[in-house]
SERO-677233 format. One record per residue (C-alpha): residue number from 1; residue in three letters; x, y, z. Coordinates in steps of 0.5 Angstrom, whole numbers, plus 500, padded with zeros to 3 digits. Example, Ala and Ser with C-alpha at 12.3 -4.5 7.8 and 13.67 -1.06 7.14 Angstrom:
2
- 1  ALA  525  491  516 $
- 2  SER  527  498  514 $
//
This chain:
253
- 1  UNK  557  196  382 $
- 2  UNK  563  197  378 $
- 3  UNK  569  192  378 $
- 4  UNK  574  198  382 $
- 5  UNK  567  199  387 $
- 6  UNK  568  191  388 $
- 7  UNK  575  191  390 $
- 8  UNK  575  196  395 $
- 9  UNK  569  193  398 $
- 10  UNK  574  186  400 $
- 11  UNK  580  190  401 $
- 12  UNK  584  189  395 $
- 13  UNK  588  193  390 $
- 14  UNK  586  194  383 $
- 15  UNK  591  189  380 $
- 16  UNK  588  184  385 $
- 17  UNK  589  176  382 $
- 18  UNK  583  171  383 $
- 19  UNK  586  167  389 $
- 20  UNK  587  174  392 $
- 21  UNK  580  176  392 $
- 22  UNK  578  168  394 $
- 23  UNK  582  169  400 $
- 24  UNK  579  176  401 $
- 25  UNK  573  174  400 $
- 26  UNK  574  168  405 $
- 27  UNK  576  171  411 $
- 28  UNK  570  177  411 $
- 29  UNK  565  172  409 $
- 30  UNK  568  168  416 $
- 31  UNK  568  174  420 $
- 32  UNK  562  178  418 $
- 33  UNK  557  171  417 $
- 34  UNK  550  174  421 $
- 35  UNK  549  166  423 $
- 36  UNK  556  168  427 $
- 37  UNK  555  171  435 $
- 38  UNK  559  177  432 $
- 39  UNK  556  178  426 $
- 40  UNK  554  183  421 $
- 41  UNK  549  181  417 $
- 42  UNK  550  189  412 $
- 43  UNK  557  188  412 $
- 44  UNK  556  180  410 $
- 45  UNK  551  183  404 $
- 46  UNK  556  188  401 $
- 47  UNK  561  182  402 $
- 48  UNK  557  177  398 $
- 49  UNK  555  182  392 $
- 50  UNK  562  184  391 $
- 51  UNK  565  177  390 $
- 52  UNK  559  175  385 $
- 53  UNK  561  182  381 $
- 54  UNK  568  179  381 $
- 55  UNK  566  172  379 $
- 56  UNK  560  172  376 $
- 57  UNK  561  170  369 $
- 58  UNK  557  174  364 $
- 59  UNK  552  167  361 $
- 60  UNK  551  167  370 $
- 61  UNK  544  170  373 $
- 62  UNK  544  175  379 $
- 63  UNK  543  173  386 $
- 64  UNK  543  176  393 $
- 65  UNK  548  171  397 $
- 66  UNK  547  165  400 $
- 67  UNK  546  164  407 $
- 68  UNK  547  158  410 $
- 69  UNK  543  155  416 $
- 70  UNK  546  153  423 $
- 71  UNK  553  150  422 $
- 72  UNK  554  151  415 $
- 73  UNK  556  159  415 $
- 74  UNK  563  156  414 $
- 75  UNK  567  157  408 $
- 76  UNK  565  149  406 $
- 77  UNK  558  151  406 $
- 78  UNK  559  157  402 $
- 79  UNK  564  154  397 $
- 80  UNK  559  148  395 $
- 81  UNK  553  153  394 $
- 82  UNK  558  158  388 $
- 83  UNK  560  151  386 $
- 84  UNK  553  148  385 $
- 85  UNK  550  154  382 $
- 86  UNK  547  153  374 $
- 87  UNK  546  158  369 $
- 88  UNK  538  156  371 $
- 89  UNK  534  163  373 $
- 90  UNK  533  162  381 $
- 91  UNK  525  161  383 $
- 92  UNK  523  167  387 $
- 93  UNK  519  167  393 $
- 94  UNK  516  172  398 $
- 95  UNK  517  170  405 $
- 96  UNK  511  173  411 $
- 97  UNK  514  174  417 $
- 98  UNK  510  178  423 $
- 99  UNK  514  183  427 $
- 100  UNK  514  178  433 $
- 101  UNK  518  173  428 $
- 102  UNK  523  178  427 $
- 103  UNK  524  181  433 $
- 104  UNK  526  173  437 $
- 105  UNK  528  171  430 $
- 106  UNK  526  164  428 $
- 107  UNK  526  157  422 $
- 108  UNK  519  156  418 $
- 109  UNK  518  152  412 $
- 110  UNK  514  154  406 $
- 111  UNK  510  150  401 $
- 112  UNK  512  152  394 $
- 113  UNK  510  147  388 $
- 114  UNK  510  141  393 $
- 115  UNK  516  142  395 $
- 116  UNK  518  144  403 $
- 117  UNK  522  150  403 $
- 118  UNK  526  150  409 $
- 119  UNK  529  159  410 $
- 120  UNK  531  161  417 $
- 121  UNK  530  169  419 $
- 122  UNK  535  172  422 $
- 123  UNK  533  176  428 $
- 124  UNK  531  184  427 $
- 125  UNK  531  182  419 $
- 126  UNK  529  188  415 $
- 127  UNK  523  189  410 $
- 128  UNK  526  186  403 $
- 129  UNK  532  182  406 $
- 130  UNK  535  177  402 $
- 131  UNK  538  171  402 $
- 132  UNK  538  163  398 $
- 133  UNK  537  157  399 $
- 134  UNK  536  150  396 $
- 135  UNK  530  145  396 $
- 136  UNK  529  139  392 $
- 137  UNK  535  141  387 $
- 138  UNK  532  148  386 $
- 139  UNK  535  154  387 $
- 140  UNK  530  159  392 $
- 141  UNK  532  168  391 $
- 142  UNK  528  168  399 $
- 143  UNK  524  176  399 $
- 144  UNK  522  178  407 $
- 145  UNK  516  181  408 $
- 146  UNK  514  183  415 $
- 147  UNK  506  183  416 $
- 148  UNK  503  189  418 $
- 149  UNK  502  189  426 $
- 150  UNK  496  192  429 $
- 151  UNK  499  196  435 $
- 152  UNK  506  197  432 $
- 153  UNK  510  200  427 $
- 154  UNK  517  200  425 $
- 155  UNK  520  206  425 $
- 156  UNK  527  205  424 $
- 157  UNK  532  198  423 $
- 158  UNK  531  198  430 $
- 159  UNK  526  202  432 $
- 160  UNK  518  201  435 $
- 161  UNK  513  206  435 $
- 162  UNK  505  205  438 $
- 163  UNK  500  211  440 $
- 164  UNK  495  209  446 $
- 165  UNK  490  212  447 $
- 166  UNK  488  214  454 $
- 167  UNK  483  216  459 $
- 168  UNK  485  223  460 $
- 169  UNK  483  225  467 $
- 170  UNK  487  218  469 $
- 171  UNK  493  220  464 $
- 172  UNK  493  226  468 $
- 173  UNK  493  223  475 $
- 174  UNK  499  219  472 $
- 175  UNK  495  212  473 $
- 176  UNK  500  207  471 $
- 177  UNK  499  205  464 $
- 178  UNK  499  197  460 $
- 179  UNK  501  197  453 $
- 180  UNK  504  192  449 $
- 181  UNK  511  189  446 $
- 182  UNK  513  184  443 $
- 183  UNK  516  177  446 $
- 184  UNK  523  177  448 $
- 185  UNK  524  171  448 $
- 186  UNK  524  165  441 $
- 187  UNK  518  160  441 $
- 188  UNK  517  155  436 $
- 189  UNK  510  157  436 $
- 190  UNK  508  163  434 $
- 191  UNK  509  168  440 $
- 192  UNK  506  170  446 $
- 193  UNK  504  178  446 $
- 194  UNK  508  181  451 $
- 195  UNK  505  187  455 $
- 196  UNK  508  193  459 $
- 197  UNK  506  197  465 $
- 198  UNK  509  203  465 $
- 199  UNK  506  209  470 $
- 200  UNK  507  216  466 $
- 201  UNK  509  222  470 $
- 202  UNK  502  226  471 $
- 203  UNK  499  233  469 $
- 204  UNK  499  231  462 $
- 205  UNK  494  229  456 $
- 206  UNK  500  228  452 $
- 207  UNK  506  224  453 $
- 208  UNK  511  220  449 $
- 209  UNK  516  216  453 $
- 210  UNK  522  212  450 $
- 211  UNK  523  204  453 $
- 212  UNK  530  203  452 $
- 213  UNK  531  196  449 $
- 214  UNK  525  194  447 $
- 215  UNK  525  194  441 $
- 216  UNK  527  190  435 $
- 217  UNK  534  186  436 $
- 218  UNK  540  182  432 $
- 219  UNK  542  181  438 $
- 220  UNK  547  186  440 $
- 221  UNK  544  191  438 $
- 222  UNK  537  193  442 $
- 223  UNK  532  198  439 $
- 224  UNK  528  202  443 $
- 225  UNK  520  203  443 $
- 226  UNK  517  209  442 $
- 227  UNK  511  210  447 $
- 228  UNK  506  216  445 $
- 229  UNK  501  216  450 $
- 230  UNK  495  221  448 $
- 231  UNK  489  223  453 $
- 232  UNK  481  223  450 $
- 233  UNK  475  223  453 $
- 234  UNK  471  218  454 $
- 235  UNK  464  219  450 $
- 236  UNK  459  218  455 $
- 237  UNK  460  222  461 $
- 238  UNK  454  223  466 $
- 239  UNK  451  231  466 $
- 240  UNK  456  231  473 $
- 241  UNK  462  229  470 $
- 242  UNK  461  234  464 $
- 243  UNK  459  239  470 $
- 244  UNK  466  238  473 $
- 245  UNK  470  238  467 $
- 246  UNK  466  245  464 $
- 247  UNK  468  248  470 $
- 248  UNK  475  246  470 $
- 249  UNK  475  249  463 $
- 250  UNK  474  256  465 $
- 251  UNK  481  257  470 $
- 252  UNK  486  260  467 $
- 253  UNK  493  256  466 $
//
């Protein structure tokens, strides 16, 4: 990012002072703070990348942005951080989250050297967000890494997507339907599964249905969960069954 990139990013003009970057700065890192209700958590990441390309002396390691947790978003908070930070290279430290912790959002601690690391993930985080953080007088580079779930995969920011196998001839009769979501609602333990029953239309072997909302959130933005209901057969049918089903092979459609 150059030095005119950054400028524009905060609204400024080419021949911007320092107090005027400081104030710019100021008033959108207030604005765009993800740990505000309103909140725009890529918007505050390209705010806080352009203040340290502005501020950031030359002997002065790169970082992310700080992300203060729960009351200290405000401007104090973040002004104590770019007062404390040293020249010193900061710890990296790769997070694991599952996706139910993603979508609910949620505060854990993690050990690093003996030292408690306390880093707050806000929810719909993506793959690879950053933020720091302070633990015993070091300064953390926090990395978020979303486990792989068993059922679900992240399609998009928001998105969710799961295929479910099905017996076919109850897929076709349009028999409803179990498949599983993820929590709505934030649990200090680690969330209970969710599942849903849904009754797809019949005459089918193959359906994709898209549940509005059910996806990934940062609160106000809700994502959708992508439902690919595919109809097999069960493995061991009964000389009956595959009678019928030979039969029903050799009508025309």
């Amino acid at each position: 990012m150059t030095r005119t990139e950054a400028l524009k990013r905060l609204g400024l003009k080419t021949d911007a002072s320092d107090d005027d970057i400081k104030s710019a700065y100021r008033k959108l890192a207030m604005k765009h703070h993800p740990d505000r209700p309103d909140g725009d958590e890529d918007k505050f990441q390209e705010i806080v990348a352009a203040y340290e390309k502005l501020t950031k002396k030359s002997d002065e390691p790169d970082s992310i942005f700080d992300q203060q947790q729960g009351s200290e978003w405000g401007w104090d908070g973040m002004q104590r951080f770019h007062q404390k930070r040293s020249a010193r290279t900061p710890k990296r430290m790769n997070a694991i989250f599952t996706l139910e912790e993603v979508r609910t959002g949620i505060t854990k601690t993690f050990e690093d050297n003996g030292r408690d690391v306390r880093v707050h993930l806000p929810q719909g985080a993506k793959d690879g967000f950053q933020w720091t953080t302070q633990a015993d007088g070091f300064f953390y580079v926090i990395t978020c890494r979303v486990a792989e779930h068993p059922t679900l995969v992240r399609t998009s920011r928001f998105d969710l997507e799961t295929t479910v196998k099905v017996n076919a001839a109850a897929l076709y009769l349009g028999k409803p339907v179990t498949v599983e979501a993820l929590p709505f609602e934030a649990n200090s333990e680690r969330p209970a599964p969710k599942t849903i029953r849904l009754t797809p239309p019949a005459g089918e072997l193959q359906k994709t249905l898209r549940l509005r909302g059910k996806g990934l959130t940062n609160g106000k933005v809700y994502g959708d969960l992508i439902v690919k209901l595919v109809g097999v057969m069960p493995p061991d049918l009964s000389d009956d069954e595959r009678r019928v089903i030979e039969a029903i092979s050799e009508r025309d459609i």
